[in-house]
C-alpha positions as CSV (number, residue, x, y, z in Angstrom):
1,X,47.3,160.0,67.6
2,X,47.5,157.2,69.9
3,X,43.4,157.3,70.2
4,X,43.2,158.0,66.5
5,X,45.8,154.4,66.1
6,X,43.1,152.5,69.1
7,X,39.9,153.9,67.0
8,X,41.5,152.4,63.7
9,X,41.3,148.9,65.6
10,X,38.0,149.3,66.3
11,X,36.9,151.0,63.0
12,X,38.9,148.2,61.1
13,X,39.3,144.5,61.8
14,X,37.0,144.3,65.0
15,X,34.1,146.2,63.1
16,X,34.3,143.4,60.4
17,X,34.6,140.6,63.2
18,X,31.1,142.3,64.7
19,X,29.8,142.3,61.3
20,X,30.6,138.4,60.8
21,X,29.2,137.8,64.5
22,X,26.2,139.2,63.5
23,X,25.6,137.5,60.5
24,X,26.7,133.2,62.2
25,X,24.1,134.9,64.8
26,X,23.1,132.5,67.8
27,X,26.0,132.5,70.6
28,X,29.0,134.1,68.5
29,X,25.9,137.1,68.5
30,X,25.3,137.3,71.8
31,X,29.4,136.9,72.7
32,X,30.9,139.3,70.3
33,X,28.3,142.3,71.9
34,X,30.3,141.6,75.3
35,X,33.7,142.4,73.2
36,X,32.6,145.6,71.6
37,X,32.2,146.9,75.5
38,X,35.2,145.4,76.2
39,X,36.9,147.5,73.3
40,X,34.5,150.4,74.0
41,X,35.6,150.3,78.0
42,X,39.3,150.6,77.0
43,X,38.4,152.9,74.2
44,X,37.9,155.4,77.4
45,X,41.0,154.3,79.2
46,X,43.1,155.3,76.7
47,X,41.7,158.2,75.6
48,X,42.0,158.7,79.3
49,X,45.7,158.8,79.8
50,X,46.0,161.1,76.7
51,X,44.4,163.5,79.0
52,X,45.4,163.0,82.6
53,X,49.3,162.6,84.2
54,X,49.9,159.1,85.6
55,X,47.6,158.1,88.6
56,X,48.4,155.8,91.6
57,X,48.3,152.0,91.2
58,X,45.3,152.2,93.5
59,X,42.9,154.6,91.3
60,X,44.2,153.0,87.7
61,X,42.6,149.6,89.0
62,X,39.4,151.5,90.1
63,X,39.1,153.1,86.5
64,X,39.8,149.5,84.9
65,X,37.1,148.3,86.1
66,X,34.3,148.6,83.3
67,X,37.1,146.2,80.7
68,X,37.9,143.7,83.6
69,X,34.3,143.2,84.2
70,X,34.0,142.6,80.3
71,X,36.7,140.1,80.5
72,X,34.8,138.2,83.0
73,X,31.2,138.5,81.3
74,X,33.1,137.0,77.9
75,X,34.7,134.0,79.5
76,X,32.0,133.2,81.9
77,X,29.5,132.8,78.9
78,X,31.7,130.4,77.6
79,X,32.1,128.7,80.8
80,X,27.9,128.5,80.9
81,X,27.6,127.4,77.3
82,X,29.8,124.4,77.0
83,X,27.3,122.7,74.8
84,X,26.6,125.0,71.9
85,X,27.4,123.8,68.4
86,X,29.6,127.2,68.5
87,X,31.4,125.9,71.8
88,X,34.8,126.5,69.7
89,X,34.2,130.0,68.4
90,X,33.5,131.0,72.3
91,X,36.5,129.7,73.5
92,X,39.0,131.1,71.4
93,X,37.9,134.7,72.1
94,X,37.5,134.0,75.9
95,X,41.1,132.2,75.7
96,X,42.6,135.6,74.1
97,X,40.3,138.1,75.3
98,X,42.8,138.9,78.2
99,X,44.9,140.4,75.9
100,X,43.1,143.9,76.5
101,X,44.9,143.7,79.7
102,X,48.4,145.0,78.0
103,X,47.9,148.7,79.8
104,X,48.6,147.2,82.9
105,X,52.0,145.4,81.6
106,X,55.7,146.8,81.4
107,X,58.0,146.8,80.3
108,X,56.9,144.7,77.3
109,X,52.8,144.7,76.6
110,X,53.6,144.0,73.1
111,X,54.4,140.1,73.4
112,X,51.7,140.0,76.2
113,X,49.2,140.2,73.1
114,X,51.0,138.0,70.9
115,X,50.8,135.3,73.7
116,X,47.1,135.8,74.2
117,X,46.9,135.9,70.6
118,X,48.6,132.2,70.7
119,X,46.7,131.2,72.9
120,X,43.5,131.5,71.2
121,X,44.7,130.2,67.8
122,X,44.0,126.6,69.1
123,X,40.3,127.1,68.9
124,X,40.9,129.4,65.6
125,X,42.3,126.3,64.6
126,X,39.8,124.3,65.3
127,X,37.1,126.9,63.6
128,X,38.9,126.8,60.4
129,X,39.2,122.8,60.0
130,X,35.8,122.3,61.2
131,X,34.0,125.1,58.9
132,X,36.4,125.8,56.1
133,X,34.3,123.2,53.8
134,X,31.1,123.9,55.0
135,X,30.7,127.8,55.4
136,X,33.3,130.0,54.6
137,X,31.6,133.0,56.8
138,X,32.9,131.0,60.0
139,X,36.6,131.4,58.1
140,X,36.3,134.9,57.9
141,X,35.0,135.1,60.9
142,X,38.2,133.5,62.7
143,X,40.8,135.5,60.4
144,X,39.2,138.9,61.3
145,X,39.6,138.3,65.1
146,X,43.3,137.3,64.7
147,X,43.9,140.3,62.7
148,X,42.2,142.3,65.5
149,X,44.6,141.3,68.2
150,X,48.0,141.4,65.2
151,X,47.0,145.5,64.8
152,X,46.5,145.7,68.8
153,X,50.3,144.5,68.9
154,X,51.1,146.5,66.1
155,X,49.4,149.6,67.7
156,X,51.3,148.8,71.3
157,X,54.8,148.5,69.5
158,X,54.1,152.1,67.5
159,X,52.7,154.3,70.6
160,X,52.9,152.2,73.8
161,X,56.1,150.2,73.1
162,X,57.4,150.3,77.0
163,X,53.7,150.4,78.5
164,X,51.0,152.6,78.4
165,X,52.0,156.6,78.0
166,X,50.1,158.5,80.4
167,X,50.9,162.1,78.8
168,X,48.4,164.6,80.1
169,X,48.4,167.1,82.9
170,X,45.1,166.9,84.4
171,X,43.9,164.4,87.7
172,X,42.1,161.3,86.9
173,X,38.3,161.7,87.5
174,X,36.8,160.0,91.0
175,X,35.2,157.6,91.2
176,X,34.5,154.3,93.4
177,X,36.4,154.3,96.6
178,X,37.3,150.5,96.3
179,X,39.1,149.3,94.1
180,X,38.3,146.2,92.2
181,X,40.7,143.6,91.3
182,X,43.3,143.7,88.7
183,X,42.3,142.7,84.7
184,X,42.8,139.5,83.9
185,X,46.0,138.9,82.9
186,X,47.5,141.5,84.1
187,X,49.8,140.8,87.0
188,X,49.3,142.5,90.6
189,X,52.5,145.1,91.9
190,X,54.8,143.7,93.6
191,X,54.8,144.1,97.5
192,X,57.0,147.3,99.0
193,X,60.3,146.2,100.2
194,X,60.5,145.6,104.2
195,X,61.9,148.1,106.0
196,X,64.8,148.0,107.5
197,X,66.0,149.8,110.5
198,X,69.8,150.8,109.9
199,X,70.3,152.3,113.9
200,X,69.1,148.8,115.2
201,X,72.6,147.6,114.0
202,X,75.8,148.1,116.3
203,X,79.2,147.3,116.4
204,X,79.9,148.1,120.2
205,X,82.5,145.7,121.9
206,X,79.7,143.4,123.5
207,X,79.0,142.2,119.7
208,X,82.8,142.1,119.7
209,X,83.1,139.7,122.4
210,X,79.8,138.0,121.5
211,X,81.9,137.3,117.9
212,X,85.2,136.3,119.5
213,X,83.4,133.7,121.9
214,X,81.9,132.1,118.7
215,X,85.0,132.1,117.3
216,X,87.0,130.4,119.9
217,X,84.2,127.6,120.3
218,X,84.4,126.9,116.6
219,X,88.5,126.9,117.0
220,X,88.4,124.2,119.6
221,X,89.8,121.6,117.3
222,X,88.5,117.8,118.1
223,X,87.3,118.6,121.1
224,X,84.4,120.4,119.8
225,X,82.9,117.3,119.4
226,X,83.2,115.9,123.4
227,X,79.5,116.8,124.0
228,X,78.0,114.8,120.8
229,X,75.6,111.9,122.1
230,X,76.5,108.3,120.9
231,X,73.5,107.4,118.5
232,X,73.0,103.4,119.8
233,X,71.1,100.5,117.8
234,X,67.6,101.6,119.5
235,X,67.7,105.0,118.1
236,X,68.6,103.8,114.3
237,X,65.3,103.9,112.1
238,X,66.9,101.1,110.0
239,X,67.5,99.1,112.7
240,X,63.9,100.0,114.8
241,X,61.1,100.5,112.4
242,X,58.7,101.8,115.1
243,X,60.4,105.0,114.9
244,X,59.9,105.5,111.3
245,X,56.0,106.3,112.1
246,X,56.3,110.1,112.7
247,X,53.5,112.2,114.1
248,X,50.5,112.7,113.1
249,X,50.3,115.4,110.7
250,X,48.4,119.1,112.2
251,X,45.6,119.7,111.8
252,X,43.9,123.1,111.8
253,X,41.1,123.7,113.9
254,X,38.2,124.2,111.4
255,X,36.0,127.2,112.2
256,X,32.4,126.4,113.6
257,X,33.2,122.8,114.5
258,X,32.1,121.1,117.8
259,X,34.6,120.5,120.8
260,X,34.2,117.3,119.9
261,X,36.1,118.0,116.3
262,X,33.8,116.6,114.1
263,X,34.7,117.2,110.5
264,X,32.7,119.1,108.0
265,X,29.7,117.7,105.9
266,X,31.0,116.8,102.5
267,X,29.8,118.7,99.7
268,X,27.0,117.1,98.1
269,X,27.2,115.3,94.6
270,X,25.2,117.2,91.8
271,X,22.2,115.0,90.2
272,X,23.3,113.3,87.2
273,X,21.9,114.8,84.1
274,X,21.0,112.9,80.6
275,X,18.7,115.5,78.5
276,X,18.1,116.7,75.0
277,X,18.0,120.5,74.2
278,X,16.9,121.2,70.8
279,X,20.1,120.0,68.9
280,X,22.4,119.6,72.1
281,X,22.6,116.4,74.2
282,X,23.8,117.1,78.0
283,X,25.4,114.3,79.7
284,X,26.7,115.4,83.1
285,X,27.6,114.2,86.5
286,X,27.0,110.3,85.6
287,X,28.5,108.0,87.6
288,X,29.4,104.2,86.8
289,X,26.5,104.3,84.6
290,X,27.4,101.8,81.7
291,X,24.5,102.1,79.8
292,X,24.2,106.0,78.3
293,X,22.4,105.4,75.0
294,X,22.1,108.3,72.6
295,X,19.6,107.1,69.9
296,X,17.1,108.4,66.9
297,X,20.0,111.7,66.8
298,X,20.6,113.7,63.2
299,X,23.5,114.6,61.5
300,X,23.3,118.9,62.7
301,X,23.1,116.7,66.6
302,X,26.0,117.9,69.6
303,X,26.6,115.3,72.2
304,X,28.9,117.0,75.1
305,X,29.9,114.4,78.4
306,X,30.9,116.4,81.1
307,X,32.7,115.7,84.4
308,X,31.2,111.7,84.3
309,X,32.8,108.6,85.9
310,X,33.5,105.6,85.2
311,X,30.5,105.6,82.4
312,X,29.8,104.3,79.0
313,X,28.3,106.3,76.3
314,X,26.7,104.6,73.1
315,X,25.7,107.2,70.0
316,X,23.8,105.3,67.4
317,X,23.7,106.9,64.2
318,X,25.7,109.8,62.4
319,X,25.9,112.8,64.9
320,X,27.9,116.3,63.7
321,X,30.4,116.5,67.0
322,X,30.8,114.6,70.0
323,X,32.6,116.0,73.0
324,X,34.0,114.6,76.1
325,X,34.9,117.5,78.8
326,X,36.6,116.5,82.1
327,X,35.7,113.0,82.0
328,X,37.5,109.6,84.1
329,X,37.4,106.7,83.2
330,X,34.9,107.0,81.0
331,X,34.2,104.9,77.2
332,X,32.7,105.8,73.8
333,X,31.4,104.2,71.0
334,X,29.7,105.5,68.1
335,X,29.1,104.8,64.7
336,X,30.1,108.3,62.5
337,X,30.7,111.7,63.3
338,X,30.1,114.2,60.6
339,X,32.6,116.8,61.9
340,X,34.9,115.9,64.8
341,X,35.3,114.0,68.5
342,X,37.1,116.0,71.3
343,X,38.8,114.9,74.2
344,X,39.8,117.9,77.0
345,X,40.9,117.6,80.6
346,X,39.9,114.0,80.3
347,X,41.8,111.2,82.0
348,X,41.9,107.4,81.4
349,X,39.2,107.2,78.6
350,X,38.8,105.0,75.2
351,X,36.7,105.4,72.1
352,X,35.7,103.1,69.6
353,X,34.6,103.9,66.2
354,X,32.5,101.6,64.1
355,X,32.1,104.0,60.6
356,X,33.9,107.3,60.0
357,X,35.3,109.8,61.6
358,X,37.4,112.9,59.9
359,X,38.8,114.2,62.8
360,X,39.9,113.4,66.6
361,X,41.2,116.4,69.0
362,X,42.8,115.3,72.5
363,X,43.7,118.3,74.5
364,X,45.3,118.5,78.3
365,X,44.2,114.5,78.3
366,X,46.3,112.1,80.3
367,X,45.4,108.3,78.9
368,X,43.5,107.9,75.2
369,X,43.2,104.8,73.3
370,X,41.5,104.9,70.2
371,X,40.3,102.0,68.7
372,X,39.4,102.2,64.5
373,X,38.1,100.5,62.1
374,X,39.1,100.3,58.5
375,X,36.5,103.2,57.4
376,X,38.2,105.3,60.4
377,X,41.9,105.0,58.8
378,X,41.9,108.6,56.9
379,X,41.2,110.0,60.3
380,X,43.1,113.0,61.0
381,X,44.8,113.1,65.3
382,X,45.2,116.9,66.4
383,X,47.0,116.8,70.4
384,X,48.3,119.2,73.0
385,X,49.6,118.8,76.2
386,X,48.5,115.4,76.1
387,X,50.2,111.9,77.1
388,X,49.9,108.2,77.0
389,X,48.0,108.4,73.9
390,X,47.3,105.1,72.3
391,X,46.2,104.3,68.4
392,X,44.4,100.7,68.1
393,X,44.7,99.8,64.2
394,X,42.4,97.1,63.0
395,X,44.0,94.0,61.1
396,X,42.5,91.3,58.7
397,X,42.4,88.5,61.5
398,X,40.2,90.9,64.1
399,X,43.0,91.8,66.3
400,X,44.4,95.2,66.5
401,X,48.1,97.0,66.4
402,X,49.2,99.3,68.7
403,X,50.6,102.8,67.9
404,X,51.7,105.1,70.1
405,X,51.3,108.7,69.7
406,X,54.5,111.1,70.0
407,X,54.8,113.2,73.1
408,X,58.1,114.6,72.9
409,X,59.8,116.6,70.0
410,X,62.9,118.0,69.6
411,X,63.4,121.5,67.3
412,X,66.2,122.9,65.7
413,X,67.6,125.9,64.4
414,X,67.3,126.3,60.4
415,X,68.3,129.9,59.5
416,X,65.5,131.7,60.5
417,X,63.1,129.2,61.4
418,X,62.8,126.0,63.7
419,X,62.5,122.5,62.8
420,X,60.5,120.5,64.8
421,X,60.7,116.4,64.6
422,X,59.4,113.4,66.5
423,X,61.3,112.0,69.1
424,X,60.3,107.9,69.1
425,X,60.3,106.2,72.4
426,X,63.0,103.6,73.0
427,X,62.0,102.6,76.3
């Protein structure tokens, strides 16, 4: 049965989320084909511990294998195709994908897959608001890999509630000698305890006396004190500031180096990149560059900045998304945006709008300020794990108001469900 409940999964909601892959085609095509192994892979392993008694830790890595390396394949695709117009469909199955590696967890694998499941739903989120007025297939497409993972917990809690039931008789079939490394997610065993040699203890009367002498040197009273050195002005660090300099801090002996200790090449800068593929523009690696023009682009157009410094980008013209991954420093202004602007792992950056724009994400971004303009003012603000994030409104003499954007909430209990307000700054 608990085969029967796995096949259900895959017969159900993830054959209609293959289906729906199938039909956005391009990268969600190519990605979802790496999930049905994944699902296929652990399609074996369970069918696997219907049929065999409970292996060593050692051997059930080795036969996880085929779904770790699944898990991998997924989210290094998404890692390689940062710029494609389905960049958020990627990342919300590589962010939850590691959910298949509940057979490894106890005694609860149940929430392990509602947190995976969670942790996906930002990009689910981000599928839905982005494509929910454009093409309803996309919509679908998001609600039937949520349901996926909700009847994977569901399956867990009805035949694997305390972990994965290894209920056969027979010996796990060989295979590789070394074993791979654990699923992602999962976490490794923990280390055997040290041993610890009960005869090497003794109570003979040398420990005795050994005791009693400690004993009477603590019970000495004042005079225990008779041998302390006097700490004079010279050795005060308040009083003699050359003393606060400590030594200098070890340093380990790199491997390869010259007796003469010289220190290690540094790695090389990659080449700064500015190109346009088909409907993508890939901006990478700039540095202090202030002039990044994007110009003559079309409404279906992706511009995606990643890891630049200190640079300015211009976009000219109505563009569909603009994206800013792991950028410093860096500035933006554009004119419209037919869909959204992003902001992740960014720090210190600004953006300017000079028409509309419906939506701005900022996600795991330490310093924002975004500076609108009266078209701009419908604009919709979606953060997470963000701060010092700044809202320039415009006023009718040119100058602007600052807003700041909330960073810390407080919830409370209301029967059974929490309420969650703002907490304004007072500082």
């Amino acid at each position: 049965m608990s085969v029967v409940g796995f096949q259900d999964i895959i017969n159900g909601p993830l054959s209609q989320y293959l289906g729906l892959s199938e039909h956005i085609g391009g990268d969600v095509a190519k990605h979802a084909q790496f999930v049905k192994l994944a699902f296929n892979a652990q399609l074996q392993y369970v069918t696997l511990a219907t049929q065999c008694s409970q292996p060593t830790q050692e051997k059930q890595m080795e036969l996880l294998k085929p779904t770790s390396t699944q898990i991998s394949t997924i989210q290094d695709y998404r890692e390689k195709n940062r710029g494609s117009i389905f960049f958020n469909h990627l990342s919300a199955i590589s962010e939850s994908i590691p959910a298949l590696g509940w057979v490894c967890v106890s005694p609860t694998p149940g929430p392990h897959v509602k947190e995976m499941n969670d942790a996906g739903q930002f990009y689910t989120n981000r599928v839905l608001k982005e494509w929910k007025d454009k093409d309803a297939i996309h919509v679908e497409w998001a609600r039937a890999w949520i349901q996926t993972l909700t009847q994977l917990q569901a399956y867990i809690k009805q035949y694997h509630t305390t972990g994965l039931v290894w209920s056969g008789k027979g010996a796990a079939p060989a295979g590789s000698s070394a074993p791979p490394p654990p699923p992602i997610g999962a976490c490794p065993p923990p280390p055997p305890p040290p041993a610890f040699d009960i005869g090497s203890l003794s109570l003979d009367d040398g420990g005795a006396d050994e005791r009693s002498a400690l004993f009477a040197e603590i019970n000495q009273g004042e005079a225990i004190t008779k041998n302390l050195k006097k700490v004079t002005a010279d050795m005060q660090t308040h009083k003699n500031p050359t003393l606060r300099t400590g030594p200098a801090p070890f340093k380990p002996t790199q491997f390869g180096s010259s007796a003469g200790g010289s220190r290690p090449a540094p790695t090389a800068a990659k080449e700064p990149v500015f190109t346009r593929d088909g409907k993508k523009w890939l901006i990478e690696y700039q540095r202090n560059n202030r002039n990044l023009l994007v110009e003559n682009a079309e409404m279906n157009n992706v511009v995606y900045m990643f890891k630049c410094e200190g640079s300015t980008l211009t976009v000219k013209g109505k563009v569909n998304n603009i994206v800013f991954d792991s950028c410093k420093k860096c500035s933006l202004l554009f004119d419209s945006v037919v869909a959204s602007v992003e902001f992740v792992n960014c720090q210190s950056v600004q953006m300017q709008v000079l028409g509309f724009v419906p939506t701005i994400s900022i996600d795991k971004t330490d310093g924002c300020q975004m500076y609108l303009c009266k078209e701009s003012l419908g604009v919709e603000i979606v953060s997470s794990k963000s701060s010092e994030m700044n809202v320039m409104l415009p006023q009718a003499n040119g100058d602007y108001t600052e807003l700041a954007l909330p960073e810390q909430f407080k919830t409370t209990i209301s029967g059974q469900s929490l309420k969650t307000i703002c907490v304004e700054s007072l500082g």
